[in-house]
C-alpha positions as CSV (number, residue, x, y, z in Angstrom):
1,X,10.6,65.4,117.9
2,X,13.6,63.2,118.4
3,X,14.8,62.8,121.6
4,X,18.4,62.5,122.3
5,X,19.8,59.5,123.4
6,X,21.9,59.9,126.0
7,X,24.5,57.3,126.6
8,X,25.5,57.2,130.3
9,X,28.3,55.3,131.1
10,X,28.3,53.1,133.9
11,X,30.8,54.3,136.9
12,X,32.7,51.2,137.2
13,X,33.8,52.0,133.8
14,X,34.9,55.3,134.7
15,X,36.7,54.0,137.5
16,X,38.4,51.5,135.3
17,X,39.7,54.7,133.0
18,X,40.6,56.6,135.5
19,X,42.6,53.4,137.0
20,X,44.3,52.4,134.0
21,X,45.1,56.4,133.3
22,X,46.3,56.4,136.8
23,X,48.6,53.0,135.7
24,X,50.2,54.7,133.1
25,X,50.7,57.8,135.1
26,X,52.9,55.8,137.0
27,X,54.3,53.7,134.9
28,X,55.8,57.0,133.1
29,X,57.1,57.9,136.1
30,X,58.7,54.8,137.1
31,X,60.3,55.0,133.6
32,X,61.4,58.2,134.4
33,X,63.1,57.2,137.5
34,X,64.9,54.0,136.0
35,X,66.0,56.8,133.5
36,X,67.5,58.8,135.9
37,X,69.0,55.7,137.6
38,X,70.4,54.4,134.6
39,X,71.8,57.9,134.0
40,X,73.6,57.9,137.0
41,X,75.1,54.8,136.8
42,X,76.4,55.6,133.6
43,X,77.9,58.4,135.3
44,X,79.2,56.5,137.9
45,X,80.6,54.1,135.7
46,X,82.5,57.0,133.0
47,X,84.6,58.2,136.8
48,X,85.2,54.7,137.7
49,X,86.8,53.9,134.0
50,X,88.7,57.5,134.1
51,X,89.9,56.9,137.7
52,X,91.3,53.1,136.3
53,X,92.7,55.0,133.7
54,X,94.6,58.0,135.6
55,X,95.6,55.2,138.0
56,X,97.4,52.6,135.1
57,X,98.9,55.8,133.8
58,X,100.5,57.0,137.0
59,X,101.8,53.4,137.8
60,X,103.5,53.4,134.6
61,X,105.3,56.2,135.0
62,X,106.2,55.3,138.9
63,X,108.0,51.7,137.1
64,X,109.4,54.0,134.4
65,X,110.9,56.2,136.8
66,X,112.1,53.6,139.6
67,X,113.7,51.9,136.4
68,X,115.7,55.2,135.5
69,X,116.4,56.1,139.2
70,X,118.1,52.9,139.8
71,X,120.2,52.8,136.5
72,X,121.2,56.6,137.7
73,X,122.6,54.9,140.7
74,X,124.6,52.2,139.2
75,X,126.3,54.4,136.7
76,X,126.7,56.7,139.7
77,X,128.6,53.7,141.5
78,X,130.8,53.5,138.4
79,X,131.7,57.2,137.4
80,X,134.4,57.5,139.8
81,X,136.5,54.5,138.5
82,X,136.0,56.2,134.8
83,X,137.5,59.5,136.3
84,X,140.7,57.5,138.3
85,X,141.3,55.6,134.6
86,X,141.8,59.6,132.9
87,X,143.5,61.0,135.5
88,X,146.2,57.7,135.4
89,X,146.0,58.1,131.8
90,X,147.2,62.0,132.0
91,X,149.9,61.0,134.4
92,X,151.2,57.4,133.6
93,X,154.9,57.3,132.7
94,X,155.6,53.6,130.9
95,X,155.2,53.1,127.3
96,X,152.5,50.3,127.5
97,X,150.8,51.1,130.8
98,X,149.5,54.5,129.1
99,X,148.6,52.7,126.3
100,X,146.9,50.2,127.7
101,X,144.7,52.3,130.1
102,X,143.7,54.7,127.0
103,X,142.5,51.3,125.7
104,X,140.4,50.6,128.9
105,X,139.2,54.5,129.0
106,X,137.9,53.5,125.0
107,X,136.0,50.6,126.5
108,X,134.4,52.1,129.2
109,X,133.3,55.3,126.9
110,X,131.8,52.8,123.9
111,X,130.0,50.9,127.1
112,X,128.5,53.7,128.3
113,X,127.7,54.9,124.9
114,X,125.5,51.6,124.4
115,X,123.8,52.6,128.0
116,X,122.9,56.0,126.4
117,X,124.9,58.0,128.5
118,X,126.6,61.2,127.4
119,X,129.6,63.0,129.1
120,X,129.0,66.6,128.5
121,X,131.0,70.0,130.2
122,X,133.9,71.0,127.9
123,X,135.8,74.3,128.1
124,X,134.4,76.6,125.9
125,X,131.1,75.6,126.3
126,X,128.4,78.2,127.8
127,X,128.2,77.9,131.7
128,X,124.0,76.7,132.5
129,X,123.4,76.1,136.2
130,X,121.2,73.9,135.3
131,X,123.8,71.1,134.4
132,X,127.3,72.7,135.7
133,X,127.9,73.0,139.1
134,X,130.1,76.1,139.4
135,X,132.9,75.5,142.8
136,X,135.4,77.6,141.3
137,X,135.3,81.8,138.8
138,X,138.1,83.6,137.6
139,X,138.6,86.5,135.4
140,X,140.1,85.6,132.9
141,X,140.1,87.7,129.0
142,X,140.4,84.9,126.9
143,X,136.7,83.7,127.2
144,X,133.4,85.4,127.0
145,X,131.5,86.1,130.1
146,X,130.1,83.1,131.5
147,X,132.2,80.2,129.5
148,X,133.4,77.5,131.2
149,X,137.1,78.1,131.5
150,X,138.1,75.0,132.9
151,X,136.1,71.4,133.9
152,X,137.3,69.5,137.0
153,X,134.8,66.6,136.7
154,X,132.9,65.9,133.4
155,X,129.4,65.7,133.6
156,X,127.0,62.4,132.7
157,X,123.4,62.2,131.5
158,X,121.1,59.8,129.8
159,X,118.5,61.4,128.3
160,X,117.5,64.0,129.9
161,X,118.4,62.7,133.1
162,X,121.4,64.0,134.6
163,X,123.2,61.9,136.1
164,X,126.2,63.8,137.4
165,X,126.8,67.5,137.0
166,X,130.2,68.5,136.0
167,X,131.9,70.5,138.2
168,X,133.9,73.5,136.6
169,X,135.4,77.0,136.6
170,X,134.0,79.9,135.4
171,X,135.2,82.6,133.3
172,X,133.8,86.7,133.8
173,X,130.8,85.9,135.7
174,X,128.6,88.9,136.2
């Protein structure tokens, strides 16, 4: 009969298997731990990029609104001149001293115009607190309820930035 061969394999070959398997064992695992490093910097790298980004955003708006904030104050600064020029213009008495302030009042309402600004509070027009600043009511039957019967001081906005409320009376309030 045939005898089977057996084929024994030295250790130090079984050690060197077991080594090398043992190599790639933790090879893996070092690849699996630069993984989860590289993931976690990618991470960290996304919230740095979104926190530039919220923070380039918020300074834009801060120059925007510094930019409307002081051109609110300037026209501020100049309203009450406009007002003196209309209230000479209703009283003056000369031929060409009226005329020549109505010619002034023209100026100053096209250069405001160019600025964007809009005078707004008219009688008639439907009382909102949220542009009229109400000092004075009155009932009185020729306007609805809550009509602006009567405007002291026109109001001024750009955009929708007001810039002065007008100040009026109000007809049948509540």
């Amino acid at each position: 009969m045939m005898e089977e061969k057996r084929t024994e394999v030295p250790e130090t070959e079984l050690e060197n298997a077991e080594a090398k398997a043992s190599e790639e064992t933790k090879e893996a695992a070092d690849g699996g731990k630069a993984n989860e490093e590289l993931e976690e910097t990618k991470r960290k790298y996304l919230m740095m990029l979104a926190e530039y980004d919220n923070f380039r955003k918020r300074a834009q708006k801060e120059r925007e609104s510094a930019y409307a904030d002081a051109y609110a104050d300037a026209l501020t600064a100049l309203l009450p001149v406009f007002d003196n020029l209309e209230r000479a213009s209703a009283f003056a008495g000369g031929d060409g001293m009226a005329e020549g302030i109505t010619m002034i009042i023209n100026q100053f309402k096209n250069a405001l115009a160019g600025m964007g600004v809009e005078s707004y509070g008219e009688a008639g027009d439907e009382f909102d607190p949220n542009i009229h600043n109400a000092i004075m009511q009155e009932d009185n039957e020729e306007f609805a309820e809550n009509v602006i019967s009567e405007v002291f001081q026109k109001g001024y906005k750009r955009g929708e930035k007001i810039i002065r409320f007008a100040m009026v009376k109000v007809a049948n309030c509540g």
